[in-house]
Each structure stands twice: as C-alpha cells, then as structure tokens.
C-alpha positions in Angstrom: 20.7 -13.0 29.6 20.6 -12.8 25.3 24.1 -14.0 24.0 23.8 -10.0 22.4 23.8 -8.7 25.7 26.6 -11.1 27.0 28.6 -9.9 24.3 28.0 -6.3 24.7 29.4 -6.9 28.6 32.3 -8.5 27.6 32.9 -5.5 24.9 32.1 -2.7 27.5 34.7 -4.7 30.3 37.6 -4.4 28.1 37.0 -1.2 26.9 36.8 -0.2 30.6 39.7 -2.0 31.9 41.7 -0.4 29.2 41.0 3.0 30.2 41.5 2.2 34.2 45.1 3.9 33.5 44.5 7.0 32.2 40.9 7.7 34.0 41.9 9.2 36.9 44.0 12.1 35.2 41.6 12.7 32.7 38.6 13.0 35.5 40.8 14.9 37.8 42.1 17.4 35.2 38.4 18.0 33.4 36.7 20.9 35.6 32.9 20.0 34.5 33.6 16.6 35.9 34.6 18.2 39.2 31.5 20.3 39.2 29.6 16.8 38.0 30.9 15.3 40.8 30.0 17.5 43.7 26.4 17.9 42.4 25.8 14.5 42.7 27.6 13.9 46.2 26.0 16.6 47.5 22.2 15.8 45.9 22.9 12.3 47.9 23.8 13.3 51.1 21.1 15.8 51.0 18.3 13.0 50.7 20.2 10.4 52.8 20.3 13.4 55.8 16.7 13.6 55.4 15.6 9.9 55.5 16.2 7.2 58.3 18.3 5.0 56.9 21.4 7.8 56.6 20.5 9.5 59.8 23.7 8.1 61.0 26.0 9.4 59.0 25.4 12.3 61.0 24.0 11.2 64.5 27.1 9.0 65.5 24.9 5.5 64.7 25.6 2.1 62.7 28.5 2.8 60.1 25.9 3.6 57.1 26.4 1.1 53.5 26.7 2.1 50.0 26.5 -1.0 47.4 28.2 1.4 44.2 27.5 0.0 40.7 30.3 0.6 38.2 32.4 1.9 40.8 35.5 2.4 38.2 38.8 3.2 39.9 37.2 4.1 43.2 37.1 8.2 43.3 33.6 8.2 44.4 34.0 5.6 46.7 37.4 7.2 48.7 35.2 10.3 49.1 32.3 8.2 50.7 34.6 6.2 52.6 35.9 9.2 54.0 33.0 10.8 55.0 32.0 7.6 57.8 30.3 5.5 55.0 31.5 1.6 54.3 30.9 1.2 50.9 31.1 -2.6 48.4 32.9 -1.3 45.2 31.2 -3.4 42.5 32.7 -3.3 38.6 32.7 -5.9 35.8 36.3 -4.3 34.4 39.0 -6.1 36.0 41.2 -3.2 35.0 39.1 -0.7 37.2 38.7 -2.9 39.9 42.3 -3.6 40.3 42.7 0.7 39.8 39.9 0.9 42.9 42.3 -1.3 45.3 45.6 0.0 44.4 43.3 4.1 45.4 42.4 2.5 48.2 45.4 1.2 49.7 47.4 4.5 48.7 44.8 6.2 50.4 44.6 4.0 53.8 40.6 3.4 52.8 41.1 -0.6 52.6 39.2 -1.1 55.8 36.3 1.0 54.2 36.1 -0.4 50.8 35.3 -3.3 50.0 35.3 -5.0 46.0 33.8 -7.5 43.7 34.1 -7.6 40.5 30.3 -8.0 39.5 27.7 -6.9 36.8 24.7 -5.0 37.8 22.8 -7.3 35.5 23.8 -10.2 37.8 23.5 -8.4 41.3 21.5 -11.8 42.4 25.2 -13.6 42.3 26.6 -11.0 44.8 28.7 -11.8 47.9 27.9 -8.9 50.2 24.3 -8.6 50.1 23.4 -6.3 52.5 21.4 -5.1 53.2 22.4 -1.2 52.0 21.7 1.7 53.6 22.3 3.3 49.6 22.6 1.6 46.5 24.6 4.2 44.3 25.7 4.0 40.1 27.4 7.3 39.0 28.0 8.4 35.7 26.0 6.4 33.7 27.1 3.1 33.8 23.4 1.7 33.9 23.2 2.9 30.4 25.4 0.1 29.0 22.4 -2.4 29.4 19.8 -2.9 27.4 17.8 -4.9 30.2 17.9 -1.9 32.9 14.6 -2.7 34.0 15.6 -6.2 35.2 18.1 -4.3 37.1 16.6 -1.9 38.3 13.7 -4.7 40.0 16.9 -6.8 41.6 17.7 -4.0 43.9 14.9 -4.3 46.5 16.2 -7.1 48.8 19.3 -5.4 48.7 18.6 -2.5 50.5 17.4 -1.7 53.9 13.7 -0.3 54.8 13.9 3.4 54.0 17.0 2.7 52.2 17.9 4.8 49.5 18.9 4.4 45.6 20.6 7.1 43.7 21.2 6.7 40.0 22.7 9.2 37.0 21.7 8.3 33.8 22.1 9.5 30.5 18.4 10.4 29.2 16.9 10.3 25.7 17.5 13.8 24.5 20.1 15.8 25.8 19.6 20.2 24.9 23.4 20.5 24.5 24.3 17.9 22.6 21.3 17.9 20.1 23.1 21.8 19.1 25.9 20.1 18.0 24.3 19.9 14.4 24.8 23.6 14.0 28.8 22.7 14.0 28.1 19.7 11.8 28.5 16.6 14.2 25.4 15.6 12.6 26.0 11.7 14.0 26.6 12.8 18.1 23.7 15.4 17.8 21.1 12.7 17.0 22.3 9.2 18.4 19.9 9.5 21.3 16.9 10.0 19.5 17.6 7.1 16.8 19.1 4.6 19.5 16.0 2.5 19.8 16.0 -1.0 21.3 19.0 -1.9 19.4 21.2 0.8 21.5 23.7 3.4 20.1 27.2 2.5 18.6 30.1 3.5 20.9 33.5 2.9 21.7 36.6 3.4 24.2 39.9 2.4 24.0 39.3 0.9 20.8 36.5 -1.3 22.2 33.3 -1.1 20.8 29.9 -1.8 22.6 26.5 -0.4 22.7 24.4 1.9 25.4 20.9 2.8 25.4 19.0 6.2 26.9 16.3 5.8 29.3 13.7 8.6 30.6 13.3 9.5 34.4 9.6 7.9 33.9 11.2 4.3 32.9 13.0 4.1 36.0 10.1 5.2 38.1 7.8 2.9 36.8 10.6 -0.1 36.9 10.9 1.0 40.9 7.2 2.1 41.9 6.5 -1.1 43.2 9.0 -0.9 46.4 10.8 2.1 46.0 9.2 5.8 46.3 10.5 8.8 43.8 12.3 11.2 46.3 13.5 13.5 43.5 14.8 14.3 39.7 17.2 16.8 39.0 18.7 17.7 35.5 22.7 17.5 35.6 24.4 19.2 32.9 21.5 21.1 31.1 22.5 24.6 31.1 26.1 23.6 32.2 27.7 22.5 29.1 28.7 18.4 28.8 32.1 17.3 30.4 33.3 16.4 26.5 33.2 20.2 25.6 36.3 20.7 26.9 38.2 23.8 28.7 34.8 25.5 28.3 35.1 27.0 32.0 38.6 28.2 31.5 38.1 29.6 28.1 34.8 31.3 29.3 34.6 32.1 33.0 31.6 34.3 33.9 29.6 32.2 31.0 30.6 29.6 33.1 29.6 31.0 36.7 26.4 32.6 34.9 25.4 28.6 33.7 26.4 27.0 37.1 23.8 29.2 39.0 21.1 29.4 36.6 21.2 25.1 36.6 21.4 25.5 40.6 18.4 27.6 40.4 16.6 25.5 37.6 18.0 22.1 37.8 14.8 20.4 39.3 12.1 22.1 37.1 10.7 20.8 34.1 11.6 21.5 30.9 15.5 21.8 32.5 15.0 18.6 34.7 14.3 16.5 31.8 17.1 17.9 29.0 20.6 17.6 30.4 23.4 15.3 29.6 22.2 13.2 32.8 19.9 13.1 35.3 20.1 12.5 39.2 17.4 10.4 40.4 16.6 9.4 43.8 14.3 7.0 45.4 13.4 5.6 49.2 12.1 2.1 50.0 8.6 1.9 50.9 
C-alpha cells in the first residue's frame, strides 16, 4: 500500500472513532437513514432467499455468515444477528469497534457477533476467514479507498460457492446533490465529478481524509472474474440524501410520493445509476 493511502487510513480511523459517540443518535434520529437502512436489508435478504448459500436462513440449515466491512458501532450487524445470521464485525476505528461490543453486549448479541478491528484493504491479514455465506459493506465505506479494486479481487476465497457480496457505494454523479448549485453550494454540487484519482477532500470530527466515487461498471468488471452481477439498484435518487435534513417531516406526501416512485424505478436506468448510492449485488460463480 502507497504511504498516501496509509495516511489517508490512519486519517479516516480517527475521524471515525471520534464520531463512534454520537453515531448512533444521529443515525437513529435521521428518518432517510431509517428508510436507507431497510432498503438495503431488505434488497439482501431478497437475493440471499433466492440463492443457495442463504437458503438457510430460512429452511432451518447451517447458521448462515456475514463478513461486514466497516461495520461502525454494530446497528446493521444486531439486526442481522437477530434475524439467525452470525456475522464477523470488521472496522479499522478502534472507537467504533469498541461502540459495536458495548451494542452487542447491551443487546445479549455477543454470541452472534464477532469483531476485529481490520481494514478492507488488508482483508488477506484476517483471523476469521470463512468462508462467508455474505460479505456485506454498508454505507459507503469502500469509498474511502482509493485502491477498491484490489479490494474488491481479495474477497473471492472468502466467501462460499454461491456466496453472496452486497456493497453500497457512493457513485460518480449523484441527481440530488449536483442541484445543490441552484442554492449556491457550488463546492458539494460538483466534488464527484472533479474527484479524479486524487479523491475528494473531506472531513469528520475535525479529521480530514479523502474518498473517491466509483460506477456500478468498475465494480463489475473488478468482480467478473469469480463473482456474477445479481443486481443494481439506485438508493436515494428520487428520495432526497440523508444530509437534507427533516425533509420527510417538513414535507410528508412529497415524501410518500418520492419513496414509491424510487420503489417503482429504483432498478431502471437513468434512476439506477444517479442516486446518492447504489446497492450492488453479486453471486460466486
């Protein structure tokens, strides 16, 4: 790994443990982040019922695996756990990590969460291996390397044969954020499409690092070689981004209206393609 890169890590793990504190709060009392959050629970479940490998979470068989990337302070992982799964909480912010134990323990999920405190970029130095029935990075995490496609190639031994991977990344032009020049926010409107190889500027908790934006074809063709596209969905494309704040209480049937046209939509192109992530799933060959 580039010393740039190193440092970027190091930069994004404090900013990250920092926040650990305040991050369950904010995600419990932001209602796009709730709806964020089912669509992607329920887009996994719905490919991991259809494929062999999570067959069992719903035919009584082996106790399915998730390996989660940039599990943070374990809400994803309590709600997988408590649906049958046994899921290896991976982070590289100590302060999240240590967040994700003390969730767990309050919540009597030890015994189905397990953690390491481990980057993605370095997934060859993991203790539990696998393999995984899913491998499973929420929120776009992925996007705080600049080397995702050496990532993405170090996930085939780690998961089973018709396994499944299911990512949500931040993608290279996003409709509702672009609009943001019409209110002035001339540098948030366009820092996807000027990020380039160097990555975007950004910051939490004081901590500055970069991220970079990646297509839905970039991590296909990074995967094609063991992994088969099962599906792309747009999340967040008519639905406005989690950061435009009280938008659903301040504007209820805009807000219904939104949710059902990006149910109806959400997997056709251009809407697929323009949101402020997308949900990408894939099945090994």
């Amino acid at each position: 790994m580039e010393l740039r890169e190193q440092l970027n890590e190091t930069e994004t793990a404090r900013a990250f443990s920092r926040q650990a504190e305040i991050f369950d709060a904010y995600d419990a009392g932001n209602t796009i982040n709730q709806y964020k959050r089912q669509r992607v629970r329920k887009h996994v479940l719905r490919h991991l019922a259809a494929g062999d490998a999570g067959s069992t979470v719903y035919a009584g068989g082996a106790e399915p695996t998730i390996l989660e990337l940039n599990a943070g302070t374990g809400i994803d992982a309590a709600y997988f756990a408590s649906k049958g799964f046994s899921v290896h909480a991976t982070d590289i912010a100590e302060g999240m990590q240590e967040k994700l134990r003390e969730n767990m323990q309050r919540q009597g999920l030890s015994d189905k969460v397990t953690t390491e405190l481990c980057s993605f970029t370095a997934l060859d130095t993991l203790r539990q291996r696998g393999p995984y029935d899913l491998i499973f990075s929420n929120f776009a995490g992925l996007n705080c390397t600049g080397e995702l496609d050496k990532v993405l190639r170090s996930f085939a031994p780690l998961v089973k044969p018709g396994g499944q991977v299911t990512l949500v990344i931040l993608p290279g032009f996003c409709l509702w954020e672009t609009l943001l020049f019409l209110r002035g926010r001339w540098r948030t409107a366009f820092r996807r499409l000027i990020s380039g190889r160097k990555g975007t500027p950004s910051h939490v908790e004081g901590h500055h690092f970069r991220c970079w934006y990646y297509s839905s074809s970039y991590v296909v063709r990074a995967l094609k070689d063991s992994f088969d596209l099962l599906s792309v969905e747009g999340l967040c494309t008519m639905v406005p981004p989690s950061y435009i704040e009280h938008f659903a209480e301040q504007h209820p049937g805009a807000w219904r209206l939104l949710r059902e046209g990006e149910e109806r939509w959400k997997q056709r192109w251009p809407w697929k393609n323009i949101g402020d992530y997308y949900i990408i799933s894939f099945r090994k060959k």
